[in-house]
N, C-alpha and C positions, 0 to 999 in steps of 0.2 A: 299504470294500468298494465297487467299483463294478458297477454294474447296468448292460445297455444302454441301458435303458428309460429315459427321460427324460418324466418325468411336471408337473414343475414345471423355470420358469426362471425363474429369479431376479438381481435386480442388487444390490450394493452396497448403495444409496441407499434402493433399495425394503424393503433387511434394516432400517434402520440406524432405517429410521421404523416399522419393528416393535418393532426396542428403546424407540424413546421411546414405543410404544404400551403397552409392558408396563411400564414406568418410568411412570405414567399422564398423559404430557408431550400425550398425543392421546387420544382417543378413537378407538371400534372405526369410528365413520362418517369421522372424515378419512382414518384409515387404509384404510376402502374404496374412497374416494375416490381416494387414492393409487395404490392397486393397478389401479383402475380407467383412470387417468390423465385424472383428471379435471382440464381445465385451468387452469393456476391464475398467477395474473399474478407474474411475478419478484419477488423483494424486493429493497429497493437490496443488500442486503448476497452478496446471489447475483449481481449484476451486477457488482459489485464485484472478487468474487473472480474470474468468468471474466474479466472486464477484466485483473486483475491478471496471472493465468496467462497472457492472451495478452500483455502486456508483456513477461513474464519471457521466453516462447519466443520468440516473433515479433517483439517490438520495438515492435509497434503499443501507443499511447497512452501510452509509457513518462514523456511528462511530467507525467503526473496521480500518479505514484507516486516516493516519495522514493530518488533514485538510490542512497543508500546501501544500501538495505533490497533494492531489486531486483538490485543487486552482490553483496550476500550472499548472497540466495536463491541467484541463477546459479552462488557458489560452492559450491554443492553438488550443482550434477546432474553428471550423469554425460559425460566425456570421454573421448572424440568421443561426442555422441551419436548413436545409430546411426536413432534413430523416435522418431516422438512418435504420440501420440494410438492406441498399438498394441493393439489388441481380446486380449484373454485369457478363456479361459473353462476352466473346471473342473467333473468331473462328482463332486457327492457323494453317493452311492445314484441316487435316483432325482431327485435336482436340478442342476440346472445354473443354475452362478452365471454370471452374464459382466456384460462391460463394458470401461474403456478403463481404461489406466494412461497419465498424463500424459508419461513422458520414458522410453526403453530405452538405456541403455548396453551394454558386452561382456559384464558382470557385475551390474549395478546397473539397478533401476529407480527410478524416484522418482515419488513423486505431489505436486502443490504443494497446500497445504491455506491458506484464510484464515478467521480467526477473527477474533470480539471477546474473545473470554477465552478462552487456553490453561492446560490443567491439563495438567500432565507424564504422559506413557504412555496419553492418552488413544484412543493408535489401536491397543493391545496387540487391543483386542477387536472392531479393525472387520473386516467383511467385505471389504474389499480385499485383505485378507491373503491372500488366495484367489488374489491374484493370482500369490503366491511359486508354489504349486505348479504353476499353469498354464504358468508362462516357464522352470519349472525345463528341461524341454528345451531352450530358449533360450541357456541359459548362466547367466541370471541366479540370482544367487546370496543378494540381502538385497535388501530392498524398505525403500527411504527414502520417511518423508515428510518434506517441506519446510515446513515450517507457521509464517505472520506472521501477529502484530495489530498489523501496518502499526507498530508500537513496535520489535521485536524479531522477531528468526528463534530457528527453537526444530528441532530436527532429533528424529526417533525411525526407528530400521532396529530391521527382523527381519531374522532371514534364515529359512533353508531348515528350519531346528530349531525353527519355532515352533511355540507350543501352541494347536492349533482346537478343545478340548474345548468352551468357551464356546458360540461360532459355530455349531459342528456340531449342539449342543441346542438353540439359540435357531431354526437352521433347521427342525430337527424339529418345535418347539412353533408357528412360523410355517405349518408346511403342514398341521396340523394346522387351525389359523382358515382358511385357505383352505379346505379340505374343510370347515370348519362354516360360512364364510359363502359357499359354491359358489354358490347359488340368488342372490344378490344382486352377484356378480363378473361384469360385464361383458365385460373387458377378458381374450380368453382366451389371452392371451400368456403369461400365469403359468400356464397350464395346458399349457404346450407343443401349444394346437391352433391355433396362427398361425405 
């Protein structure tokens, strides 16, 4: 159901450390911290991956990454690519998810993912998925990810039939902490007053 009312906005990234919050991977203070955007210095391995991602798109620094591995990624995005880095957002009730998807095709989106350990289906339950329904006007049709541990490429698509039952409760039980840690939230962008 959608509401006009946009009382929270939310991103991917920001859902995704809710789950490792409830998986008890963090505590309720990084997780404020997070919401809050409290700065926090890169790790090589998040350098790595945007390093990677701009190799794969742009070409920059492609000799620090094994040409085989960035020739297979490449054979999976989408041709002609029509955009990169395209802003989607999605209203569910009263949240709004947004954020970027890395590559738009006529039909096909793709996000590149890098890991150190890939478990098969691991993005059934991410919140980018959010993204199918947003580009649905778009034309797009399944949302690929592309995902390397620099060893091997590993591919997983939805499309337009997937199931947000997961997502859609994990958001509910996330704005729920938000409304119980309100008094200690700084950052009032998750509250849609920025």
């Amino acid at each position: 159901m959608i509401s006009t009312t946009v009382k929270y906005k939310l991103y991917p990234s920001l859902l995704g450390c809710f789950d490792r919050f409830e998986r008890g991977y963090i505590d309720a203070q990084e997780l404020l911290d997070r919401i809050n955007r409290v700065p926090m210095p890169q790790t090589e391995a998040q350098f790595r991956g945007v390093s990677f991602e701009d190799a794969v798109i742009k070409g920059i620094g492609e000799e620090t990454f094994d040409p085989e591995i960035l020739s297979k990624v490449r054979s999976f995005l989408p041709r002609p690519m029509l955009k990169t880095q395209v802003y989607c957002e999605y209203q569910l009730n009263d949240s709004l998810i947004y954020g970027y998807v890395d590559v738009v095709g006529k039909m096909l989106a793709v996000d590149i993912k890098t890991t150190g350990n890939y478990r098969a289906g691991c993005f059934a339950k991410s919140h980018q998925n959010f993204y199918l329904p947003a580009l649905r006007a778009k034309g797009i049709r399944s949302l690929r990810y592309v995902i390397t541990d620099f060893k091997e490429v590993y591919l997983e698509e939805y499309d337009q039939t997937a199931d947000f039952t997961y997502q859609e409760e994990q958001i509910a039980r996330f704005c729920e902490f938000l409304e119980t840690y309100r008094d200690r939230i700084t950052d009032l962008r998750v509250f849609a007053q920025i």
